[in-house]
ROTOR-418459 format. One record per residue (C-alpha): x, y, z; residue number from 1; residue in one letter. Coordinates in nm, 2 decimals, padded with zeros to 4 digits. Layout:
<recs>
+--------+--------+--------+-----+-----+
!      u !      v !      w !   n ! res !
+--------+--------+--------+-----+-----+
!      X !      Y !      Z ! NUM !   A !
...
+--------+--------+--------+-----+-----+
</recs>
This chain:
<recs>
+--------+--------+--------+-----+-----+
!      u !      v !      w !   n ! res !
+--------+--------+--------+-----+-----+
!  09.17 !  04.18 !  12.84 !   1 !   X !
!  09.31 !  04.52 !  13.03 !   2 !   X !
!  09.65 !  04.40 !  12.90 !   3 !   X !
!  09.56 !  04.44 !  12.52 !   4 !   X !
!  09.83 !  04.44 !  12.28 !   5 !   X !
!  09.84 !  04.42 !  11.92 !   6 !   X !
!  10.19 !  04.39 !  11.71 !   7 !   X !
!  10.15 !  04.51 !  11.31 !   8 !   X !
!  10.37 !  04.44 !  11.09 !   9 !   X !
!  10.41 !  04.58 !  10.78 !  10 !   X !
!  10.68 !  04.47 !  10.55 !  11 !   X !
!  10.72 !  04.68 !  10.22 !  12 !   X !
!  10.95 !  04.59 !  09.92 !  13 !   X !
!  11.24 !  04.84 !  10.06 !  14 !   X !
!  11.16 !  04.88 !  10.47 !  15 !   X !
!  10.97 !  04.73 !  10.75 !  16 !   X !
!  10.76 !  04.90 !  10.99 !  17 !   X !
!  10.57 !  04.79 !  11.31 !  18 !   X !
!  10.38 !  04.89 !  11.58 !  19 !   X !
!  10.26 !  04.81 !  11.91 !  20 !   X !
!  09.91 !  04.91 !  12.03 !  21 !   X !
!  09.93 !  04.92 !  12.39 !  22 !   X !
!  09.66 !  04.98 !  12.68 !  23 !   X !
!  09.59 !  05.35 !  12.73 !  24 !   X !
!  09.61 !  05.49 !  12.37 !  25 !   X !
!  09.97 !  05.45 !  12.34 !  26 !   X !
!  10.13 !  05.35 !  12.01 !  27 !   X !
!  10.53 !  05.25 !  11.99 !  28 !   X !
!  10.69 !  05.25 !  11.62 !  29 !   X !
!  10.96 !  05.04 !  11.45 !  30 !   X !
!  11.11 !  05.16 !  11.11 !  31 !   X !
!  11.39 !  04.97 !  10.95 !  32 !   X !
!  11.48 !  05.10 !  10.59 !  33 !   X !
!  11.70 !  04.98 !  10.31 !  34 !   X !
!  11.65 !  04.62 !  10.30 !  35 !   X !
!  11.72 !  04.46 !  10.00 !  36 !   X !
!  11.68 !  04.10 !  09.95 !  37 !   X !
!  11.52 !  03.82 !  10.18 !  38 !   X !
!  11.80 !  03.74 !  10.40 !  39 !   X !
!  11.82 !  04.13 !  10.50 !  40 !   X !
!  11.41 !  04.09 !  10.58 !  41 !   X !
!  11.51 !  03.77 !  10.80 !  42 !   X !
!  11.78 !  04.04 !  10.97 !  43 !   X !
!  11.53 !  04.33 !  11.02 !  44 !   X !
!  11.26 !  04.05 !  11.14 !  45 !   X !
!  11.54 !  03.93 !  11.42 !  46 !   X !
!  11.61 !  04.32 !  11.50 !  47 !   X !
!  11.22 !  04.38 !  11.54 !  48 !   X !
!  11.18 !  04.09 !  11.78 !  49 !   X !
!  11.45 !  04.18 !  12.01 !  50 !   X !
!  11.38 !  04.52 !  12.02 !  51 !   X !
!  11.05 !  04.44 !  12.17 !  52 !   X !
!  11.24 !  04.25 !  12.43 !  53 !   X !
!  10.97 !  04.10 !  12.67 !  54 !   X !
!  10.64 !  04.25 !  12.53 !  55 !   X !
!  10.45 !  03.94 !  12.44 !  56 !   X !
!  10.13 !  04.09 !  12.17 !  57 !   X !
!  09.80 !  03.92 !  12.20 !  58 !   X !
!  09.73 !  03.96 !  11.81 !  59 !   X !
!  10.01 !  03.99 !  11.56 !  60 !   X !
!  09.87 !  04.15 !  11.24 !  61 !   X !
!  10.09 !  04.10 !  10.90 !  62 !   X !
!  10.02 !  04.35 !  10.58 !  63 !   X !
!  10.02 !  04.09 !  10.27 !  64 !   X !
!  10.04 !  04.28 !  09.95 !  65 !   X !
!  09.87 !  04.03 !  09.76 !  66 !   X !
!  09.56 !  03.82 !  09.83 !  67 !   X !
!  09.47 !  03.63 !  09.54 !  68 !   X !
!  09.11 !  03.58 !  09.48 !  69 !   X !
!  08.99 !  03.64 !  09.82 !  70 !   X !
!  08.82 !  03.97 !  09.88 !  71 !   X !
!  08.78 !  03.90 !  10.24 !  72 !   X !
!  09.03 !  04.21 !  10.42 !  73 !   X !
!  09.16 !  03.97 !  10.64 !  74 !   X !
!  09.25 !  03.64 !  10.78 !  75 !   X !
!  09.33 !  03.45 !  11.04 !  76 !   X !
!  09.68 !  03.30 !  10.95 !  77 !   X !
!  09.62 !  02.92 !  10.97 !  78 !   X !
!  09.85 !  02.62 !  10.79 !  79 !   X !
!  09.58 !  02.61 !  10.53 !  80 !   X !
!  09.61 !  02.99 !  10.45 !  81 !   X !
!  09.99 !  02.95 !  10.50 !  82 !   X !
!  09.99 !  02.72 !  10.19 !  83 !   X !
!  09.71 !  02.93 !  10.01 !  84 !   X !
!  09.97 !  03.28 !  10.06 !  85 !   X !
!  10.28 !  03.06 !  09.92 !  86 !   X !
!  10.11 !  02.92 !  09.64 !  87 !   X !
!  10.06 !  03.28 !  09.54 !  88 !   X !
!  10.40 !  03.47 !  09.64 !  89 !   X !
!  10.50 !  03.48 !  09.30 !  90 !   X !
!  10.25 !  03.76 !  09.22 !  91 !   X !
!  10.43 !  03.99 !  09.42 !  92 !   X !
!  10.77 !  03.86 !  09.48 !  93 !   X !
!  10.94 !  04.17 !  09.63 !  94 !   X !
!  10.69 !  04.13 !  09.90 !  95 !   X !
!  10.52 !  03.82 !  09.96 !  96 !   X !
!  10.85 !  03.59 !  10.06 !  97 !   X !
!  10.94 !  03.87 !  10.31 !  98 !   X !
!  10.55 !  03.84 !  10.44 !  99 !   X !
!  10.54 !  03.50 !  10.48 ! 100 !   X !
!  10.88 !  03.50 !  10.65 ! 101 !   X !
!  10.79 !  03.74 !  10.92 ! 102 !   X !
!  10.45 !  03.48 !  11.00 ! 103 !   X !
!  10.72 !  03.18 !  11.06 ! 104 !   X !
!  10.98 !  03.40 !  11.26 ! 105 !   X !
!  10.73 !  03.55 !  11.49 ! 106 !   X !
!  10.56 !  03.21 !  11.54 ! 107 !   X !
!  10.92 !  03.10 !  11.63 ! 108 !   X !
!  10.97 !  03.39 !  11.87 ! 109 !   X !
!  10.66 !  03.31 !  12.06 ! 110 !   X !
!  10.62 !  02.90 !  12.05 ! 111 !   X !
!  10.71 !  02.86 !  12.40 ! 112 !   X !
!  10.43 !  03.09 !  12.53 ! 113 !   X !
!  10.05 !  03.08 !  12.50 ! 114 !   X !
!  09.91 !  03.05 !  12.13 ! 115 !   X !
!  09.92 !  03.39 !  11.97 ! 116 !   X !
!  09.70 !  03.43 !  11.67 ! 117 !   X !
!  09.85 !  03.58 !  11.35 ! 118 !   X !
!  09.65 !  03.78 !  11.08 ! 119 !   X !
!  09.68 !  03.81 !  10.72 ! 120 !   X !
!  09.58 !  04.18 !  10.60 ! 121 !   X !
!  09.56 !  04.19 !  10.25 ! 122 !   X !
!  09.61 !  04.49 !  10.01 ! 123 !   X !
!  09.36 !  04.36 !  09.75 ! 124 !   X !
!  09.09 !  04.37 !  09.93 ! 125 !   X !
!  09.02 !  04.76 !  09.92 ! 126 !   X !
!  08.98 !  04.73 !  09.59 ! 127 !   X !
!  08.70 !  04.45 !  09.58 ! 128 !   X !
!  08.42 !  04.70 !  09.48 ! 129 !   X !
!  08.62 !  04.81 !  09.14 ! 130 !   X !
!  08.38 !  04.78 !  08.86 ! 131 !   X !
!  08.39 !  04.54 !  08.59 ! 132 !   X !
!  08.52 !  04.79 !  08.34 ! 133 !   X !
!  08.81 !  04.85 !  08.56 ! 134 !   X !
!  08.91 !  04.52 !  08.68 ! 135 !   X !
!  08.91 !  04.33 !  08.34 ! 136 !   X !
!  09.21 !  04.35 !  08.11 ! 137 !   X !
!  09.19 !  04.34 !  07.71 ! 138 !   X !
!  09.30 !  03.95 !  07.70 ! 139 !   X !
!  09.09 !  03.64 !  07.64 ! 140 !   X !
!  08.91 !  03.60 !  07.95 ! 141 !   X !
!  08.96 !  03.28 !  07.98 ! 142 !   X !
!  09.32 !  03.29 !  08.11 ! 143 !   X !
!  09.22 !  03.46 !  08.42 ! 144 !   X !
!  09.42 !  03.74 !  08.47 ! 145 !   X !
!  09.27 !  04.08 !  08.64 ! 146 !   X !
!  09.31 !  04.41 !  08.77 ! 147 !   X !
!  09.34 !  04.36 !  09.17 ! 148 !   X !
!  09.50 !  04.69 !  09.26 ! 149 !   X !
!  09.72 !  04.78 !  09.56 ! 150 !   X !
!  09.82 !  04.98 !  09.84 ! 151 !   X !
!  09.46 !  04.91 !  09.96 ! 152 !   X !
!  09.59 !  04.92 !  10.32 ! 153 !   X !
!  09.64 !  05.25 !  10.32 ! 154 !   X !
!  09.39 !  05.35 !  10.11 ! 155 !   X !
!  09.14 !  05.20 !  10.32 ! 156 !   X !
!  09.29 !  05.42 !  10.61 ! 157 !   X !
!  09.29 !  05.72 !  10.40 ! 158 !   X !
!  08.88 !  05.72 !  10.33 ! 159 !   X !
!  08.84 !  05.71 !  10.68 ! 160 !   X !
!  09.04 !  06.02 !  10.71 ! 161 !   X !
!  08.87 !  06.20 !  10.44 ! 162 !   X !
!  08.55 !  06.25 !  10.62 ! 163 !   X !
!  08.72 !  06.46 !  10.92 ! 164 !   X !
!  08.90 !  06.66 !  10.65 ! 165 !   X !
!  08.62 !  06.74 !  10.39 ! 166 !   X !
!  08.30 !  06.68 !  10.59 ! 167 !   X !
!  08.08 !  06.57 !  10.31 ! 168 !   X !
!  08.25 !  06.60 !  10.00 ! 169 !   X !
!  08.44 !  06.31 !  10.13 ! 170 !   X !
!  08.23 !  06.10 !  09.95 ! 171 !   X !
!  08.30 !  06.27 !  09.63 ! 172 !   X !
!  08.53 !  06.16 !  09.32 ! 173 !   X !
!  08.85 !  06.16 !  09.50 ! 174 !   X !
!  09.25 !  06.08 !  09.36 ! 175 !   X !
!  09.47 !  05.92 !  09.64 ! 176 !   X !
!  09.79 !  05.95 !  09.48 ! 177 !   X !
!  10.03 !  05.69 !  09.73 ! 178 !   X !
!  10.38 !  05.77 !  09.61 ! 179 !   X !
!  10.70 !  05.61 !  09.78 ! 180 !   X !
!  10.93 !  05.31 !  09.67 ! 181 !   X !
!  10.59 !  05.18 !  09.55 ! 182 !   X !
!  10.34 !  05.37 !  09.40 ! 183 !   X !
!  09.97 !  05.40 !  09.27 ! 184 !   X !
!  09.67 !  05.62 !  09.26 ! 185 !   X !
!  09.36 !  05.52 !  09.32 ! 186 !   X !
!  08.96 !  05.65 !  09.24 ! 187 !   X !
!  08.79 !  05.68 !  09.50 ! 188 !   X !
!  08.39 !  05.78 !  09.45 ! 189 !   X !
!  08.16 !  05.78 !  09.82 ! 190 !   X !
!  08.47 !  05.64 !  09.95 ! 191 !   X !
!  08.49 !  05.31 !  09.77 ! 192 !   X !
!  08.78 !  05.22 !  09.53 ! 193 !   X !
!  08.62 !  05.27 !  09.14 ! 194 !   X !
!  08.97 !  05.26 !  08.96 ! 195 !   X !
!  09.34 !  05.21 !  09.07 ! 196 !   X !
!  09.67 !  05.26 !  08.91 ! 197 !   X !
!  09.84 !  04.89 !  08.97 ! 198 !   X !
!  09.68 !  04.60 !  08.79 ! 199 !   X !
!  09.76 !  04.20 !  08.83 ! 200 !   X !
!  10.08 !  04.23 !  08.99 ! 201 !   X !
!  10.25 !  04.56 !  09.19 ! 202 !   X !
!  10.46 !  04.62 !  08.88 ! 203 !   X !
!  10.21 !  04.78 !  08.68 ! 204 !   X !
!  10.08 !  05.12 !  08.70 ! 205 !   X !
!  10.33 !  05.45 !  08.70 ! 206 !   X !
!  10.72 !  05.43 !  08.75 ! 207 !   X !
!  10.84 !  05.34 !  09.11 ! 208 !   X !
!  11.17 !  05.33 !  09.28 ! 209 !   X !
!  11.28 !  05.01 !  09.07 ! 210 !   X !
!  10.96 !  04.92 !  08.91 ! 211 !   X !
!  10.85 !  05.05 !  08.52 ! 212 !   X !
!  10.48 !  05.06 !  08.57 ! 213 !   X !
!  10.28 !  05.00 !  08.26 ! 214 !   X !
!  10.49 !  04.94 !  07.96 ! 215 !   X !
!  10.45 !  04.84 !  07.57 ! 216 !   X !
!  10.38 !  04.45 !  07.59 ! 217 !   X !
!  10.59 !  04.46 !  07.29 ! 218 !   X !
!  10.89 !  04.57 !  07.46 ! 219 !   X !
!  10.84 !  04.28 !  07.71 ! 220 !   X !
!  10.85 !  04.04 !  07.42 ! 221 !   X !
!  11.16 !  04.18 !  07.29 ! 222 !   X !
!  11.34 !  04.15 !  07.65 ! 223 !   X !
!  11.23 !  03.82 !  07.70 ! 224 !   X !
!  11.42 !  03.71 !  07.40 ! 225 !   X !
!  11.74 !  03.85 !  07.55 ! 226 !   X !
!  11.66 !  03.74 !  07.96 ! 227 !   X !
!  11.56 !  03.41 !  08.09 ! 228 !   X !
!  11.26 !  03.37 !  08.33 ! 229 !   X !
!  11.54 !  03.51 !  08.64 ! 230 !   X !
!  11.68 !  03.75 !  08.45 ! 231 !   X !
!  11.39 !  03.93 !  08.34 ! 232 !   X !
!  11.20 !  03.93 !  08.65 ! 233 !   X !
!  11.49 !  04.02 !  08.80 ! 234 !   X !
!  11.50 !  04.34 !  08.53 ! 235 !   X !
!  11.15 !  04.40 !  08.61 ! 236 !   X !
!  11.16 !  04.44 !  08.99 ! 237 !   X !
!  11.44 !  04.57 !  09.07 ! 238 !   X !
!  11.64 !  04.77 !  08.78 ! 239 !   X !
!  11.38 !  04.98 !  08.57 ! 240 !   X !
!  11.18 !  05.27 !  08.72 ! 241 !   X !
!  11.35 !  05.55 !  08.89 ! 242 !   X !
!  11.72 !  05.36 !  08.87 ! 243 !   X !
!  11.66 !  05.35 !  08.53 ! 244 !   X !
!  11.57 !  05.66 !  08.44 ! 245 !   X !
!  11.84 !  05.84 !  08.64 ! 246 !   X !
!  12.11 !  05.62 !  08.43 ! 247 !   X !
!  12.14 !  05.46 !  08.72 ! 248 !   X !
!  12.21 !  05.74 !  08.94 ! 249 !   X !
!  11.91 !  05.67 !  09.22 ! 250 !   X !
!  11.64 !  05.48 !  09.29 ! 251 !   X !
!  11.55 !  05.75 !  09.60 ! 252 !   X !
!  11.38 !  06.03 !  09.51 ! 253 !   X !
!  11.47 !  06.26 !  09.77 ! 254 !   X !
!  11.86 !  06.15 !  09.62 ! 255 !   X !
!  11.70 !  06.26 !  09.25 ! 256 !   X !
!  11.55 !  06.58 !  09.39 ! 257 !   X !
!  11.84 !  06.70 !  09.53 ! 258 !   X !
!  12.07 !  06.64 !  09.28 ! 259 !   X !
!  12.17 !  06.87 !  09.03 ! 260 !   X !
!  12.27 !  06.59 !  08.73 ! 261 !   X !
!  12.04 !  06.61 !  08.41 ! 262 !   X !
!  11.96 !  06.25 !  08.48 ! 263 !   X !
!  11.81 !  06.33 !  08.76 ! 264 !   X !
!  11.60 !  06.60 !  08.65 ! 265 !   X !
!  11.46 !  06.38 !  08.41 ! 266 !   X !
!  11.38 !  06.12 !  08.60 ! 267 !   X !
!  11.19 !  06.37 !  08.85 ! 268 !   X !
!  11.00 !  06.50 !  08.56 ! 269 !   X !
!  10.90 !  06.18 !  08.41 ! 270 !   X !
!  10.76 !  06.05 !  08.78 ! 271 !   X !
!  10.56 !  06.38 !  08.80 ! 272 !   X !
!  10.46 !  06.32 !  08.41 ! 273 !   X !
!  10.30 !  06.00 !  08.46 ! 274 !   X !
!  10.12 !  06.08 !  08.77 ! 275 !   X !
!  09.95 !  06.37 !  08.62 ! 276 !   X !
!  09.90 !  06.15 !  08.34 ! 277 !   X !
!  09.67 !  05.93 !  08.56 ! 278 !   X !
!  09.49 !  06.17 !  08.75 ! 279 !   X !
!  09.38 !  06.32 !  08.44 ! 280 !   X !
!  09.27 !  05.99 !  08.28 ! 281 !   X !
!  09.07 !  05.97 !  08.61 ! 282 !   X !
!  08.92 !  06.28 !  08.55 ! 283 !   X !
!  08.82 !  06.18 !  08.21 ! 284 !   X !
!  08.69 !  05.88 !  08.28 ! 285 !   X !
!  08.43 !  06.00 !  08.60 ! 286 !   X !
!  08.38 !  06.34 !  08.47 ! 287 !   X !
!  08.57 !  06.54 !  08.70 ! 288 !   X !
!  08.77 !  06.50 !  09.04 ! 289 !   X !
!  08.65 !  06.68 !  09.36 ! 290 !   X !
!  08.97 !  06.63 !  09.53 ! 291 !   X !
!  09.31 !  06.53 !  09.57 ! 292 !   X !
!  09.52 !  06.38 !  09.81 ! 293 !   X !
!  09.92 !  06.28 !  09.82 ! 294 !   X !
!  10.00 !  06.03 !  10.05 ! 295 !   X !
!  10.35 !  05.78 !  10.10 ! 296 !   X !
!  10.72 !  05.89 !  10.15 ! 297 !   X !
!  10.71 !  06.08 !  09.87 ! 298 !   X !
!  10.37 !  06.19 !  09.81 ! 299 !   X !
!  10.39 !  06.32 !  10.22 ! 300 !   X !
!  10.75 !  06.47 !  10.22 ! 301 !   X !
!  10.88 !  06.60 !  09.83 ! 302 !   X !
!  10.69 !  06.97 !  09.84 ! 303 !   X !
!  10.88 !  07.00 !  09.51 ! 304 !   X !
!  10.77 !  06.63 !  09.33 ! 305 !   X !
!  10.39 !  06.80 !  09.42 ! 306 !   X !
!  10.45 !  07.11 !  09.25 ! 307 !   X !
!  10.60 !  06.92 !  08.96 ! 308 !   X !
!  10.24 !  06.73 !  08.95 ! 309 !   X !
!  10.01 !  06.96 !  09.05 ! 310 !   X !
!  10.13 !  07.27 !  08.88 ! 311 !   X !
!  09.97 !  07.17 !  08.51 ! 312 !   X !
!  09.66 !  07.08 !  08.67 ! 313 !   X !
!  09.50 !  07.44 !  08.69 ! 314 !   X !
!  09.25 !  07.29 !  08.38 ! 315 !   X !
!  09.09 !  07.07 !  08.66 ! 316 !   X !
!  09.03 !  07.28 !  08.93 ! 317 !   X !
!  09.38 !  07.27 !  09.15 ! 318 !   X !
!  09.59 !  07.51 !  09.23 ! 319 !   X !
!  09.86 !  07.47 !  09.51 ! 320 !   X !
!  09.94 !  07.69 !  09.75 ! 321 !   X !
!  10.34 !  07.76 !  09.72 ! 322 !   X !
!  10.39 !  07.82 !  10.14 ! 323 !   X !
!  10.13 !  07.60 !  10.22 ! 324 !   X !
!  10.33 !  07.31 !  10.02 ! 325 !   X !
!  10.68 !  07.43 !  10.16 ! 326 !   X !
!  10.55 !  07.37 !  10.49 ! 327 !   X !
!  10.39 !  07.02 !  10.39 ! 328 !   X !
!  10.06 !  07.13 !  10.55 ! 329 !   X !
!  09.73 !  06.96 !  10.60 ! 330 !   X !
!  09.59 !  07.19 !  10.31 ! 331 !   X !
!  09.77 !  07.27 !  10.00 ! 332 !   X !
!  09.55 !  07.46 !  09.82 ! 333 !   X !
!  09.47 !  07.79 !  09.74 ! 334 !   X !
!  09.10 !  07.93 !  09.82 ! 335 !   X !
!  09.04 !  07.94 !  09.49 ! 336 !   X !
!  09.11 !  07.60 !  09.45 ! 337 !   X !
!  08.94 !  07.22 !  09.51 ! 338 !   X !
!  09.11 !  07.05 !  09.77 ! 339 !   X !
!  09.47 !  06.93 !  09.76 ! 340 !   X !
!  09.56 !  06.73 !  10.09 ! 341 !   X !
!  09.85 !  06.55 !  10.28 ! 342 !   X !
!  09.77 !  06.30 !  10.46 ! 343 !   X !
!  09.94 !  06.02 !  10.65 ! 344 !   X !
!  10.02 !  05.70 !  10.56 ! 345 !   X !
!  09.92 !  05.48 !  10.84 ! 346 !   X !
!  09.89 !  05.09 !  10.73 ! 347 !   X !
!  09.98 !  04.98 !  11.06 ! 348 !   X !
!  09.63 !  05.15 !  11.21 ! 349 !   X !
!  09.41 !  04.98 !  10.96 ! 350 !   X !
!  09.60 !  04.64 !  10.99 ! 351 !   X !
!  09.52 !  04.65 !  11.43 ! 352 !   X !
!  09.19 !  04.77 !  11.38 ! 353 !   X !
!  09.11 !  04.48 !  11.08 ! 354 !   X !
!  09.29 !  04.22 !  11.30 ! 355 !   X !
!  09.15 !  04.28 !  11.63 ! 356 !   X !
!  08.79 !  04.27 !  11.44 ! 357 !   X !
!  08.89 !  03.92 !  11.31 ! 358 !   X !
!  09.00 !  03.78 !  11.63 ! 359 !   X !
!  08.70 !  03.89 !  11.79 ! 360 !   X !
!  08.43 !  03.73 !  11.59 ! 361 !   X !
!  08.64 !  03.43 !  11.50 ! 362 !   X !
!  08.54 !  03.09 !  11.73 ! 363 !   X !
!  08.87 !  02.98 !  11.81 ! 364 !   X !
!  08.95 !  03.26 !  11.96 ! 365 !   X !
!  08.56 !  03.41 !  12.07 ! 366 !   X !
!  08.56 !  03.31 !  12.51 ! 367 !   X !
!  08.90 !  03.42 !  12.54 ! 368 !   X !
!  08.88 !  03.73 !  12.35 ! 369 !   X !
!  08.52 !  03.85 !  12.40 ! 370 !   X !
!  08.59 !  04.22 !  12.57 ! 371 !   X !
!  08.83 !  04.26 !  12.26 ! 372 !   X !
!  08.59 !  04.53 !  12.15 ! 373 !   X !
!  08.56 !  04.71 !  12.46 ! 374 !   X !
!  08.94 !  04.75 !  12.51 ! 375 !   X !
!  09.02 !  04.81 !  12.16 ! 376 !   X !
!  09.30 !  05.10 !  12.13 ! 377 !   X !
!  09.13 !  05.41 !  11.95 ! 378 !   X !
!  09.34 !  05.42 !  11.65 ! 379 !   X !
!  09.25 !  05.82 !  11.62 ! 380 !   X !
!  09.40 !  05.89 !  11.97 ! 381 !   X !
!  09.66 !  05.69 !  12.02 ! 382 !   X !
!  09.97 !  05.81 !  12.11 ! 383 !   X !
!  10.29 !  05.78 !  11.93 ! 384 !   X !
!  10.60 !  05.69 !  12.12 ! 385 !   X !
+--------+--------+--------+-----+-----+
</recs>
């Protein structure tokens, strides 16, 4: 078990990433961006798997954005769970097809050699502990449907940050505000998930790259008089949100921010809008917000989407500090101020350290991988090559 290795995988709705854990605390990344429908997924997947030329893992961990009804955080990928994950792809079809696809290729890649288990991490789970009040929706119960929340990945990662940050108002009333191609906020209050942005599917919540967010139930009626069943989910995945604010101009925001069109601006505006929006509903509905932290593509990199969100936020307690934000700093605050933080996204960390926790307590797998533990790569140290 000195040869440890665990491959994560982590396919979003718009890029891939992966990483290698390997012995001595070193960490290799993959990034592959722009990827647009499956077959450029099945592509990217065949790119990954070459690139890590001879490296066989012993634990390949998958992010799945969607887990149904299961709250457990992860597991092991067998055919029964392989049926139970397509059976419920169409609750997050920009992801869930690519997710599943990367289980089969990698399986493929790796038949002739000895069995390598594969791990389903699921985004849902985080968010397990929300309260009744915030998981139900105002339907008849009876049909079923439920807040389940997202980006709990990451999310999970980020409360485990908190505490080397903020000591012990960690376990506070926190916003994680996870802006990039997909976006939500969640509630965070002594570091469990209370409330969260996203609902039944990753489509609700605030605007995204190509995704609305919450909108009028009326105006979905209306459209689904002019769309068929395609069309419209079509519509609702990949042509509202940022593309369709801009007029069409971008769904990137780092192409919005820099552009000087009117379009543009407005989009811009209207993202930072509705974000405010929902950390103010927070604070309205806990009392108060101790902190706040950004966190995705966006919420790590645009200084100027921050200032657009945090700037009208002065009523709450935050006020940003102009250099500190230019220089996309740790702390972004003033002194004055409660906390405003950047940290990292870093799915692929939570997905090793949830997978290699599976493997090691799971039978199948126990007398072959009972040092697991011992040899476990220290997520916090690891070195990034």
């Amino acid at each position: 078990m000195d040869k440890l290795i665990i491959l994560t995988i982590n396919s979003g709705s718009s890029s891939l990433k992966a990483s290698l854990f390997l012995p001595g605390g070193v960490r290799k990344n993959f990034r592959y961006e722009h990827i647009s429908n499956v077959e450029n997924h099945a592509e990217v997947y065949e790119s990954l798997l070459q690139d890590l030329g001879n490296t066989q893992p012993t634990i390949i961990g998958h992010r799945f954005v969607h887990g149904g009804e299961v709250n457990d955080a992860a597991r092991l990928i067998d055919n029964t769970e392989r049926i139970r994950l397509e059976r419920i792809s169409y609750l997050a079809p920009l992801h869930m097809p690519s997710n599943l696809l990367g289980v089969e290729m990698c399986a493929a890649k790796f038949t002739n050699r000895v069995k390598i288990p594969q791990v389903a991490c699921f985004d849902t789970s985080f968010h397990s502990t929300l309260p009744e009040i915030a998981y139900r929706l105002p339907i008849p119960k009876s049909l079923g449907l439920r807040r389940y929340g997202f980006h709990g990945l990451n999310y999970s990662h980020i409360s485990r940050q908190l505490p080397k940050v903020l000591g012990k108002a960690a376990y506070g009333r926190i916003v994680v505000a996870h802006l990039g191609n997909g976006a939500s906020l969640c509630l965070l209050d002594n570091q469990r998930s209370i409330d969260t942005s996203m609902s039944y599917t990753p489509a609700g919540g605030i605007p995204m790259a190509t995704r609305s967010g919450d909108i009028d139930p009326g105006v979905m009626l209306e459209l689904a008089k002019r769309y068929n069943n395609a069309e419209l989910s079509t519509l609702v995945y990949q042509k509202m949100g940022l593309l369709a604010l801009s007029d069409g101009e971008s769904s990137e925001m780092s192409a919005l921010v820099q552009s000087s069109s009117n379009d543009a601006k407005f989009a811009v505006e209207y993202f930072a809008r509705q974000v405010r929006g929902a950390i103010g509903s927070y604070a309205a509905k806990c009392g108060g917000i101790d902190a706040l932290v950004f966190t995705g593509g966006i919420g790590e990199h645009s200084s100027e989407v921050r200032k657009l969100i945090c700037n009208q936020l002065g009523f709450l307690g935050f006020s940003l500090n102009e250099a500190a934000n230019q220089s996309h700093l740790t702390t972004l605050n003033t002194t004055s101020s409660k906390p405003i933080l950047i940290i990292p996204a870093d799915e692929e960390a939570e997905i090793a350290r949830l997978s290699a926790d599976l493997i090691v307590t799971n039978s199948q797998y126990k007398n072959d991988m009972g040092e697991l533990k011992k040899t476990q790569v220290v997520m916090s140290e690891v070195e990034e090559i």
